[in-house]
Kinemage of the C-alpha trace (Angstrom):
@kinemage 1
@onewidth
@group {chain A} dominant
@subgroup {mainchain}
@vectorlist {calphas} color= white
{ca unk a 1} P 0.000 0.000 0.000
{ca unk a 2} L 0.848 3.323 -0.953
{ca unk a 3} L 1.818 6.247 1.144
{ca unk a 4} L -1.143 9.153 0.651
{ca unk a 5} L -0.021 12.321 -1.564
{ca unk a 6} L 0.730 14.859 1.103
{ca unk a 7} L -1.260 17.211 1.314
{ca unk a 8} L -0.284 21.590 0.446
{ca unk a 9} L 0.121 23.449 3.528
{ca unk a 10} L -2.298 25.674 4.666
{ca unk a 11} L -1.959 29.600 4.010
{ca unk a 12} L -0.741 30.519 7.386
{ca unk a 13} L -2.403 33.038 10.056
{ca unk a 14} L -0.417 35.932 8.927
{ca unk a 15} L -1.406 36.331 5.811
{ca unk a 16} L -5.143 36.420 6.465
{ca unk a 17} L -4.260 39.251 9.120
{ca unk a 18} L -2.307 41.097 6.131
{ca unk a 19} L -4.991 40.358 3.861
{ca unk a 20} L -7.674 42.096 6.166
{ca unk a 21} L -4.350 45.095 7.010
{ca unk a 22} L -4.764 45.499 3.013
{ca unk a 23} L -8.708 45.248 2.955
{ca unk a 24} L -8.894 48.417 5.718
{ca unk a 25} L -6.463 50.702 4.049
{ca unk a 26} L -8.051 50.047 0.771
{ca unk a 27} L -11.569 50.913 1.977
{ca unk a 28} L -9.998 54.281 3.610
{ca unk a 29} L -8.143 55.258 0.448
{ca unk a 30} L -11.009 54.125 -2.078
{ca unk a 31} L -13.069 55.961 -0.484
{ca unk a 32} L -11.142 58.981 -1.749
{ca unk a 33} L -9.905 58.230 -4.539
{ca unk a 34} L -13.485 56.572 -6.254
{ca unk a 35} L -14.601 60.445 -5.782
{ca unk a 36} L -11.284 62.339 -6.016
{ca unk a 37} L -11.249 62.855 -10.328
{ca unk a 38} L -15.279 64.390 -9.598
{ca unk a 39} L -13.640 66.411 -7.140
{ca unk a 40} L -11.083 67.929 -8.639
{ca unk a 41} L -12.659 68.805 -12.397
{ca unk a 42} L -16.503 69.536 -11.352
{ca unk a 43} L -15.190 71.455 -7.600
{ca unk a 44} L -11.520 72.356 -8.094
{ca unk a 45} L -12.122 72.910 -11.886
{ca unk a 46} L -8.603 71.412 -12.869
{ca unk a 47} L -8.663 69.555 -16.467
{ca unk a 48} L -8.893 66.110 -17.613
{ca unk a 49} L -5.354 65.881 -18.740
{ca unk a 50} L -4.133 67.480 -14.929
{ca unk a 51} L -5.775 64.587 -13.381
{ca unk a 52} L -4.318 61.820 -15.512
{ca unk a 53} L -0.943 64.001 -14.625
{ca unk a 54} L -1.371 63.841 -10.955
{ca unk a 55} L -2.770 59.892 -10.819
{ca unk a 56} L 0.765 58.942 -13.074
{ca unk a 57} L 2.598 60.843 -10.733
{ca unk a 58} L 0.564 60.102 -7.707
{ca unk a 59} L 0.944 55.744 -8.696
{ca unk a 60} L 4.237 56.101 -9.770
{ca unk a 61} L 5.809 58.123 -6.996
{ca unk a 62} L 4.585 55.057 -4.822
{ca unk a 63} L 6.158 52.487 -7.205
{ca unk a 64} L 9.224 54.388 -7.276
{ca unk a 65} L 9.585 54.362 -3.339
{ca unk a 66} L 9.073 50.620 -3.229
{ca unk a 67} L 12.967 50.266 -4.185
{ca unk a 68} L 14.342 52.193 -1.371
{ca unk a 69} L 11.869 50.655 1.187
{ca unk a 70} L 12.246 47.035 -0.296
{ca unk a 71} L 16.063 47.106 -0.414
{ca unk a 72} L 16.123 48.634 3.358
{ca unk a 73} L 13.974 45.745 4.744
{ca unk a 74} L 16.140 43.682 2.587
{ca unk a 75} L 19.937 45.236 4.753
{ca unk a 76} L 17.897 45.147 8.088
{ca unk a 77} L 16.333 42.110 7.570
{ca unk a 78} L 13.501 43.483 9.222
{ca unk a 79} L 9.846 44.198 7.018
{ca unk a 80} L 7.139 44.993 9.590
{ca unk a 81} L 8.318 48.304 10.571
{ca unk a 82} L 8.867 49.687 7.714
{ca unk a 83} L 5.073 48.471 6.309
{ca unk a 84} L 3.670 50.073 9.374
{ca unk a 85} L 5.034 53.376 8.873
{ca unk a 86} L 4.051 53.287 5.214
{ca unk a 87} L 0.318 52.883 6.855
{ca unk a 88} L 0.884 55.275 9.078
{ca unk a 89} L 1.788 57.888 6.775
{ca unk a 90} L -1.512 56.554 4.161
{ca unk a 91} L -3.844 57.251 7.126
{ca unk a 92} L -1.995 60.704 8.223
{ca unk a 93} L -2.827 62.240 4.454
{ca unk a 94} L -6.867 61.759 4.786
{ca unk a 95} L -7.651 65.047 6.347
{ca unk a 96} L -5.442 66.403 3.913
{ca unk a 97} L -8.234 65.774 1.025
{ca unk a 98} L -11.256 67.028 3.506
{ca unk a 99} L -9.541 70.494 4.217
{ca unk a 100} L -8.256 71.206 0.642
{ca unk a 101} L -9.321 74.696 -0.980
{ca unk a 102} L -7.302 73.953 -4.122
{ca unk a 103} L -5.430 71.651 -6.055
{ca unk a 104} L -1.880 72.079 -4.629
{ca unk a 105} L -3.019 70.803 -1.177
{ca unk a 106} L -4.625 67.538 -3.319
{ca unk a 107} L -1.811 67.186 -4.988
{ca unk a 108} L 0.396 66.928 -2.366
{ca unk a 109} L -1.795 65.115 -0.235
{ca unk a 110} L -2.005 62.355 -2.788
{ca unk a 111} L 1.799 62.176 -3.503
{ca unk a 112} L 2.478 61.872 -0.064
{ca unk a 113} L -0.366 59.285 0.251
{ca unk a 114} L 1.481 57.325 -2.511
{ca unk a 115} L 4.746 57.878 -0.437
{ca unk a 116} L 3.244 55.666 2.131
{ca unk a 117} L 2.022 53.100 -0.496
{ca unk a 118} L 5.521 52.962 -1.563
{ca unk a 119} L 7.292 52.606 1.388
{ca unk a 120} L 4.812 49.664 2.859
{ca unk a 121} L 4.466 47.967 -0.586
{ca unk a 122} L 7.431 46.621 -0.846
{ca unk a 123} L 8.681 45.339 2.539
{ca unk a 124} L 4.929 44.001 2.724
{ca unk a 125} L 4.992 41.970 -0.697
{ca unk a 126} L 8.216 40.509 0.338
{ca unk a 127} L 6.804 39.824 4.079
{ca unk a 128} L 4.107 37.429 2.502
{ca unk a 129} L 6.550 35.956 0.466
{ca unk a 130} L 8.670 34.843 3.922
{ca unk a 131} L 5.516 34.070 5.425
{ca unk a 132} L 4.379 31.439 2.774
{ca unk a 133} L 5.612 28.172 1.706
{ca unk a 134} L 6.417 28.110 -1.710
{ca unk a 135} L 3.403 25.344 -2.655
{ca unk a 136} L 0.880 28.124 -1.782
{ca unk a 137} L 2.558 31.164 -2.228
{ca unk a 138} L 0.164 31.858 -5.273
{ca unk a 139} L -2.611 31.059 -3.656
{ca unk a 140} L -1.111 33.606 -0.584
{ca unk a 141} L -0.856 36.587 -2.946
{ca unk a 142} L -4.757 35.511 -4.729
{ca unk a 143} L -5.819 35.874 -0.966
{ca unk a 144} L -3.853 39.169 -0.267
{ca unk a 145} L -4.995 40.595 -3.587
{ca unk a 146} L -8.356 39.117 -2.909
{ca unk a 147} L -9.307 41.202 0.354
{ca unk a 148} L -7.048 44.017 -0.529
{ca unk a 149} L -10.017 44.491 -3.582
{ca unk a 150} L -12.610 43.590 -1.162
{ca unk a 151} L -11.748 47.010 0.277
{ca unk a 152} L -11.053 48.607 -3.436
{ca unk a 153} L -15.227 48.103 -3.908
{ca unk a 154} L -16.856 48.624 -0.116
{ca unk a 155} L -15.149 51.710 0.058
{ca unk a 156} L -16.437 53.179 -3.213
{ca unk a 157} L -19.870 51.470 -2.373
{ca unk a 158} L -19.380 53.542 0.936
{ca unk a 159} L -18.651 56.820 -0.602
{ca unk a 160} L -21.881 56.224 -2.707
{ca unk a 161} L -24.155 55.931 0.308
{ca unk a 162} L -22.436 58.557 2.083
{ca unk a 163} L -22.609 60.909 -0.828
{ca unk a 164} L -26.353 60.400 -1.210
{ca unk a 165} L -27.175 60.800 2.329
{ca unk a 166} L -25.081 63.872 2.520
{ca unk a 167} L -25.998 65.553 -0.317
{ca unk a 168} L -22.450 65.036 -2.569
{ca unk a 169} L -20.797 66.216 0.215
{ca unk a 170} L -17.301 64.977 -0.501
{ca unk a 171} L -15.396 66.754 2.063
{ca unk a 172} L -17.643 64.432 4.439
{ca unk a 173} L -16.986 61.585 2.751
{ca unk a 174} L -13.260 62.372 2.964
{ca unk a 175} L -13.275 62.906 7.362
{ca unk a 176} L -14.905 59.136 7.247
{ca unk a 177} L -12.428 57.917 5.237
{ca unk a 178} L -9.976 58.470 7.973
{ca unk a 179} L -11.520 55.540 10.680
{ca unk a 180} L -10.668 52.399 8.409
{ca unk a 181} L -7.120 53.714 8.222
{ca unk a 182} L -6.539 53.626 11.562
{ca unk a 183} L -7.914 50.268 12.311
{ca unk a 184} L -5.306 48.820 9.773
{ca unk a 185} L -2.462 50.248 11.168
{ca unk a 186} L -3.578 49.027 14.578
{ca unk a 187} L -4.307 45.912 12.746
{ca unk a 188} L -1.074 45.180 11.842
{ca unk a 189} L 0.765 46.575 14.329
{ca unk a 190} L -0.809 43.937 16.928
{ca unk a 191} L -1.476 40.660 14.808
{ca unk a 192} L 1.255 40.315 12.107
{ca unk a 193} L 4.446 38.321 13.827
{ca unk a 194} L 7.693 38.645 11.404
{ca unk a 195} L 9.817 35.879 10.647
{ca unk a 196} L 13.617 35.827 11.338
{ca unk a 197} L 15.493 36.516 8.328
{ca unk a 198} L 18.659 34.832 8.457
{ca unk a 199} L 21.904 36.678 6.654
{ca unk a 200} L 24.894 34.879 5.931
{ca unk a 201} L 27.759 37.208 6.795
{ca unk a 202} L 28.012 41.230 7.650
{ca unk a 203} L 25.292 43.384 5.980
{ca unk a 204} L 26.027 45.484 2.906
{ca unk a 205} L 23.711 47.352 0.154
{ca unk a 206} L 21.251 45.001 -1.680
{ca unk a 207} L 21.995 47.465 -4.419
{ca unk a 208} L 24.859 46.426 -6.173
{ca unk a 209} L 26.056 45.133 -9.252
{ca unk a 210} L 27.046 41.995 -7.691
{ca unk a 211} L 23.574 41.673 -6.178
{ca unk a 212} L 21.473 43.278 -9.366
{ca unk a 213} L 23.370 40.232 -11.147
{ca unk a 214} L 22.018 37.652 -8.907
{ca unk a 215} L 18.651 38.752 -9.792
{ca unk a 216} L 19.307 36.676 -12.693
{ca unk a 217} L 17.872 37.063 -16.287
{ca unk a 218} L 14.320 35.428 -15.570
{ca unk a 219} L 13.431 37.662 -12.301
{ca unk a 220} L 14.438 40.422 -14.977
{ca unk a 221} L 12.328 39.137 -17.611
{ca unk a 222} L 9.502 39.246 -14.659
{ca unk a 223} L 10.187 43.148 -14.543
{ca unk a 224} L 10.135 43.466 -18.623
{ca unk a 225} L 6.616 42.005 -18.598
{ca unk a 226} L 5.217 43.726 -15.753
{ca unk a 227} L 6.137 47.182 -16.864
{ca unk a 228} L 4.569 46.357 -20.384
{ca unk a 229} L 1.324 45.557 -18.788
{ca unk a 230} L 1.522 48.881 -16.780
{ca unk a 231} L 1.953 50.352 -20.023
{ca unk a 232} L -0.763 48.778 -21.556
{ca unk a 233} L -3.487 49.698 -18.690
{ca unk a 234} L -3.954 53.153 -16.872
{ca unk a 235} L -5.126 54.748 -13.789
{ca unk a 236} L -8.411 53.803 -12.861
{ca unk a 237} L -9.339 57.023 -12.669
{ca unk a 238} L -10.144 57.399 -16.870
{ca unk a 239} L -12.495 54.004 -15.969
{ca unk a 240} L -14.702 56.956 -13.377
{ca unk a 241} L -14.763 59.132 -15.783
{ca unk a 242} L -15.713 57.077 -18.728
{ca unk a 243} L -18.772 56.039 -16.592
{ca unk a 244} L -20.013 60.094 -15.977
{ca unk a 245} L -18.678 60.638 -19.563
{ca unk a 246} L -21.524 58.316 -20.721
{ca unk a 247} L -24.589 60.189 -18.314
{ca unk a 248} L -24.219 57.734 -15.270
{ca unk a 249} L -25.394 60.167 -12.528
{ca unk a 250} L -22.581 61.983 -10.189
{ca unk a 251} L -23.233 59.979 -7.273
{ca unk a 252} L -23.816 56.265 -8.428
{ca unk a 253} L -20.658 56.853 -10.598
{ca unk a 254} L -18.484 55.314 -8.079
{ca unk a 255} L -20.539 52.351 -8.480
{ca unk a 256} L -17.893 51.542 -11.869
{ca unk a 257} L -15.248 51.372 -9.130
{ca unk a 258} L -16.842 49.193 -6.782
{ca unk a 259} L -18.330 46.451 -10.092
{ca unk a 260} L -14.697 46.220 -10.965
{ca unk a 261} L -13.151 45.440 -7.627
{ca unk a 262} L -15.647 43.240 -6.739
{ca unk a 263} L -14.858 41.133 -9.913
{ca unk a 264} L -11.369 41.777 -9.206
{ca unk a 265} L -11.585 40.640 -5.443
{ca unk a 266} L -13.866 37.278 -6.650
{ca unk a 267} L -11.440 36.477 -9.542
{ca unk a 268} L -7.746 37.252 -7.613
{ca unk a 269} L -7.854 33.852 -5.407
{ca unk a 270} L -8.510 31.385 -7.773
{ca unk a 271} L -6.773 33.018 -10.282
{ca unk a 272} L -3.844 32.657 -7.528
{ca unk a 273} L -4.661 29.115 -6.801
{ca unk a 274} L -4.831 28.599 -10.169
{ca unk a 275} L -1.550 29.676 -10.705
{ca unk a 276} L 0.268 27.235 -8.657
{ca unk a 277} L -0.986 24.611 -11.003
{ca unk a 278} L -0.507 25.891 -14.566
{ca unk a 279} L 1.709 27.364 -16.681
{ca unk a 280} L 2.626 31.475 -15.483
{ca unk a 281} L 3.311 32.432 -19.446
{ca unk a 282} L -0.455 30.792 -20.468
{ca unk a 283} L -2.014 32.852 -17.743
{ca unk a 284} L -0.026 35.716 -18.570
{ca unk a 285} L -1.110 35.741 -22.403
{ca unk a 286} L -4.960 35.077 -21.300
{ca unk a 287} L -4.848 37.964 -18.706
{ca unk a 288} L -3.669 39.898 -22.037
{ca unk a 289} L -6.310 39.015 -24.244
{ca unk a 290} L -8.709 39.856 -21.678
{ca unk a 291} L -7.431 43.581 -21.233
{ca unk a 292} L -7.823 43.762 -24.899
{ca unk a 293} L -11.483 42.693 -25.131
{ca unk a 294} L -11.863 45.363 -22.387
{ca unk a 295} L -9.861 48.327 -23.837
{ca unk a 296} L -12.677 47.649 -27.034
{ca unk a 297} L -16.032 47.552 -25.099
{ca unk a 298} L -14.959 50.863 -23.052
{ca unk a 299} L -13.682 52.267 -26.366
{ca unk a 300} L -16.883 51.953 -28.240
{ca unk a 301} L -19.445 51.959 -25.159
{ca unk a 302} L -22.429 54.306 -25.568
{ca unk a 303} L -24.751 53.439 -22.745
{ca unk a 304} L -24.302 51.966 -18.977
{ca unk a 305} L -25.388 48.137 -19.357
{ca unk a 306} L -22.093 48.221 -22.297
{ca unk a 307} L -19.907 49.952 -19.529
{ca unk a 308} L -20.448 47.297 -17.139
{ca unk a 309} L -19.457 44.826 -19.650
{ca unk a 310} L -15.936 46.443 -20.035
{ca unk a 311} L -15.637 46.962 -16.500
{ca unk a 312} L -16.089 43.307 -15.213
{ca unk a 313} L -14.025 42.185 -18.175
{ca unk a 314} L -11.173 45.004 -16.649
{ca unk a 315} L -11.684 43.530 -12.991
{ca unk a 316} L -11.182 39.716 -14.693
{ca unk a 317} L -7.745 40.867 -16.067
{ca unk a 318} L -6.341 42.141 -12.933
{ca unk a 319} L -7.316 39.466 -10.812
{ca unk a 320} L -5.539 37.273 -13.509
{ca unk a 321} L -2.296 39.003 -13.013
{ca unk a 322} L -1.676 40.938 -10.425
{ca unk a 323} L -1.071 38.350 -7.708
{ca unk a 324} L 0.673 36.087 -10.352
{ca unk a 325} L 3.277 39.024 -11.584
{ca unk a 326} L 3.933 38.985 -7.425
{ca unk a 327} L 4.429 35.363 -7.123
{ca unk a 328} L 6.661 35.189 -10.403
{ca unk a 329} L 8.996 37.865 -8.310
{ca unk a 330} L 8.923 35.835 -5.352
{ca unk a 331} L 9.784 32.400 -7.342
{ca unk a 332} L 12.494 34.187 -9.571
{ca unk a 333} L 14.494 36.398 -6.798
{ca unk a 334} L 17.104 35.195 -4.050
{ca unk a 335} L 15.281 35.233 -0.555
{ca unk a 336} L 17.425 37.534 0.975
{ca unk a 337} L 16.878 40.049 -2.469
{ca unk a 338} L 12.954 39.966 -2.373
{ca unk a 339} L 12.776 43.088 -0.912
{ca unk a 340} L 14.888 44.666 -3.386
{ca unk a 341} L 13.301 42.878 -6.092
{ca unk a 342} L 10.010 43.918 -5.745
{ca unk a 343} L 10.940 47.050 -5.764
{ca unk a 344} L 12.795 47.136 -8.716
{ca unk a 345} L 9.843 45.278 -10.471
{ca unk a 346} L 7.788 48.193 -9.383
{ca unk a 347} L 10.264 50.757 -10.316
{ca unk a 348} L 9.867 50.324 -13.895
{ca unk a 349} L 6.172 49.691 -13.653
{ca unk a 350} L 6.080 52.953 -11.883
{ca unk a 351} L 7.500 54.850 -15.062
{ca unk a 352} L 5.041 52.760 -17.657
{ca unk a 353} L 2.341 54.116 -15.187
{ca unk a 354} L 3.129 57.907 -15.786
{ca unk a 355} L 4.132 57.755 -19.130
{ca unk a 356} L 0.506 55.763 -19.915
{ca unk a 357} L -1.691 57.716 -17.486
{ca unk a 358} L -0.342 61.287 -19.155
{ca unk a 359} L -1.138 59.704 -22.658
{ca unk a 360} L -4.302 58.751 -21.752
{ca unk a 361} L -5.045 61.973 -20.068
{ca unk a 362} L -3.651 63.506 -23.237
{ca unk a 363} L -5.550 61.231 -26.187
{ca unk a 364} L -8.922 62.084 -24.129
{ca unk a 365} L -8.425 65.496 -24.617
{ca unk a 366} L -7.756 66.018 -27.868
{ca unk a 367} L -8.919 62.992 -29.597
{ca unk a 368} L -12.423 62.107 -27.407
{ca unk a 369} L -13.131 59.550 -25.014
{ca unk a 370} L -12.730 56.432 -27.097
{ca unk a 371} L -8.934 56.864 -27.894
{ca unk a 372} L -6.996 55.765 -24.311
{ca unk a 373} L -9.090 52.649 -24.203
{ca unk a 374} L -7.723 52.026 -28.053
{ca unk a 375} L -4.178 53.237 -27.234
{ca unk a 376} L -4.723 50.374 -24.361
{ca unk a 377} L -5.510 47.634 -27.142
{ca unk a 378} L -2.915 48.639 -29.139
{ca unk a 379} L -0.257 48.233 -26.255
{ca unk a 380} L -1.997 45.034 -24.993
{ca unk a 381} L -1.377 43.223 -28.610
{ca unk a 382} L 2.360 44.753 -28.609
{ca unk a 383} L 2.719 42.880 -25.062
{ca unk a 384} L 1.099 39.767 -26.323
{ca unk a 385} L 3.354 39.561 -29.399
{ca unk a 386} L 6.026 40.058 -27.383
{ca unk a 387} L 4.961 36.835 -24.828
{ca unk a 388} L 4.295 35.025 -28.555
{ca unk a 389} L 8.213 35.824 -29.117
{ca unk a 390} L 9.087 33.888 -26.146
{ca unk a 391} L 6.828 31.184 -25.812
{ca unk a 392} L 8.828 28.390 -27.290
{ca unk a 393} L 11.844 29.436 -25.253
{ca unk a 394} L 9.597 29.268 -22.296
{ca unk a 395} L 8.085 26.076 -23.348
{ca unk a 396} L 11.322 24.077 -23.878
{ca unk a 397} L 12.944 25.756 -20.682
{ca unk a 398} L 10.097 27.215 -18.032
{ca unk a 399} L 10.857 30.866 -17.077
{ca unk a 400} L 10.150 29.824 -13.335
């Protein structure tokens, strides 16, 4: 008789407690930000283009701190601390948005938001990845991803309710927003326990040559595809104002952002289970053709039942690949580099993000609604021909 097949391990405690760290910030920040691109062009009066300017910078300032906060959790082998200041400083910026009489105290309050995002991103990311065994870290990041969307739709669906009880009152909406960040920083600051990291040897700068080369070519290939798929999507933010573009009323339009995330939140843990059981590169090119089909229902939508369409079909995409670009990091970077790693991967994704978010901003403008989502497509099909380059490779030799 046969020994049983032993069984995967379960996803530990810590996880689930970073999952529900994620969930709280998200509903605190969505809050905001589901309402923030009303705000600023109907009551600050600021242009279309200015607000895909400040969401590029805004999601790529916080991609471009990740390397800096990854690589110092990385030489002090320590990642809670950092995440919980990066928390910390997320929940310090909400009254920021409820007390702002113009754009410049917006801006800044959403850079420095982003600033926190950056500096827990990182450290966090690689945190789950010490926390996991490797048979379910993609199941791990699903979860993560999973809950942290949870919050991406209740707090839209929260600003909704509070906005038609109050009248659109946003600056309302914006002193609320400030009670779910708190509970995640308390949150994680009493139920996360961090795992020893063991270093071999005296400390030195993850940032080197020596160490960038023991990143090896496939973790680099990891940041190559990422930063194409940031390229080929854009802030959220043109989704919001696609849906008022098309007569959805002011205060259900946050409504778009909560349909998305809660596709995205239903879709990011299987996708993540899935993903320890198939191929990365087949996921990969399906998460692809999925963006496309959604770049061409938002580009030629004319009434709200077709928006919906493109929106679930956007939500499907990103629970495809988010949490599988984070396990591909994980799998292709040296433990003692993951901090460092991620942030690197996010570095470049961070410069996609503003170059794409200011040419959508820009292609709305002056050539109507329709063009970003097309611009999307186009990118999406470059990205896809690009996996189609290296599929064989990938087939005869597996990238992870």
């Amino acid at each position: 008789m046969t020994d049983p097949k032993p069984s995967r391990p379960h996803i530990p405690p810590g996880i689930w407690v970073l999952g529900f760290v994620s969930m709280l910030m998200d509903i605190s920040s969505e809050m905001i930000h589901s309402l923030l691109p009303l705000f600023l062009v109907g009551t600050l009066g600021v242009s279309v283009f200015t607000v895909g300017i400040i969401e590029g910078l805004a999601e790529s300032t916080a991609l471009i701190v990740k390397v800096f906060s990854g690589a110092l959790s990385d030489y002090w082998g320590k990642r809670k601390g950092l995440a919980l200041f990066g928390y910390a400083l997320g929940t310090f910026t909400k009254p920021l948005f409820a007390i702002a009489s113009g754009a410049g105290l917006v801006i800044a309050a959403r850079l420095i938001d982003r600033v926190g995002k950056g500096i827990r991103g990182a450290p966090r990311d690689a945190l789950i990845a010490d926390i996991a065994p490797p048979e379910v870290r993609g199941a791990a990041f699903g979860l993560r991803q999973s809950l942290d969307t949870v919050g991406a739709f209740v707090g839209p669906l929260l600003g909704v309710g509070l906005m038609l009880l109050w009248a659109n009152d946003f600056r309302a909406v914006f002193w609320v927003a400030v009670i779910p960040g708190l509970l995640a920083v308390a949150l994680l600051w009493l139920g996360v326990q961090e795992p020893e990291l063991h270093h071999n040897g005296q400390r030195t700068n993850p940032i080197t040559r020596e160490n960038l080369r023991r990143l090896g070519a496939p973790y680099w290939w990891v940041v190559g595809i990422g930063a194409v798929f940031t390229l080929a999507r854009f802030s959220e933010a043109f989704l919001v104002l696609r849906a008022q573009q098309t007569g959805v009323p002011v205060a259900l339009v946050p409504l778009v952002m909560v349909a998305m995330n809660l596709v995205y939140a239903l879709s990011a843990y299987p996708f993540g289970w899935l993903s320890d059981r198939m191929s990365h590169a087949k996921l990969l090119a399906l998460g692809l053709i999925v963006l496309i089909a959604a770049d061409l229902v938002l580009a030629s939508v004319h009434q709200a039942s077709t928006l919906l369409v493109g929106v679930a079909l956007w939500g499907v995409h990103m629970g495809m690949t988010q949490g599988l670009l984070a396990t591909m990091v994980a799998d292709t970077a040296p433990a003692d580099l993951r901090g460092t790693a991620y942030g690197f991967f996010n570095l470049l994704s961070g410069a996609a993000m503003l170059l794409a978010s200011g040419l959508a901003g820009w292609l709305w403008d002056q050539h109507g609604a329709a063009s970003p989502f097309y611009a999307g497509a186009v990118f999406s099909v470059l990205a896809l021909l690009g996996l189609a380059i290296r599929w064989r490779r990938w087939m005869q030799k597996p990238l992870i």
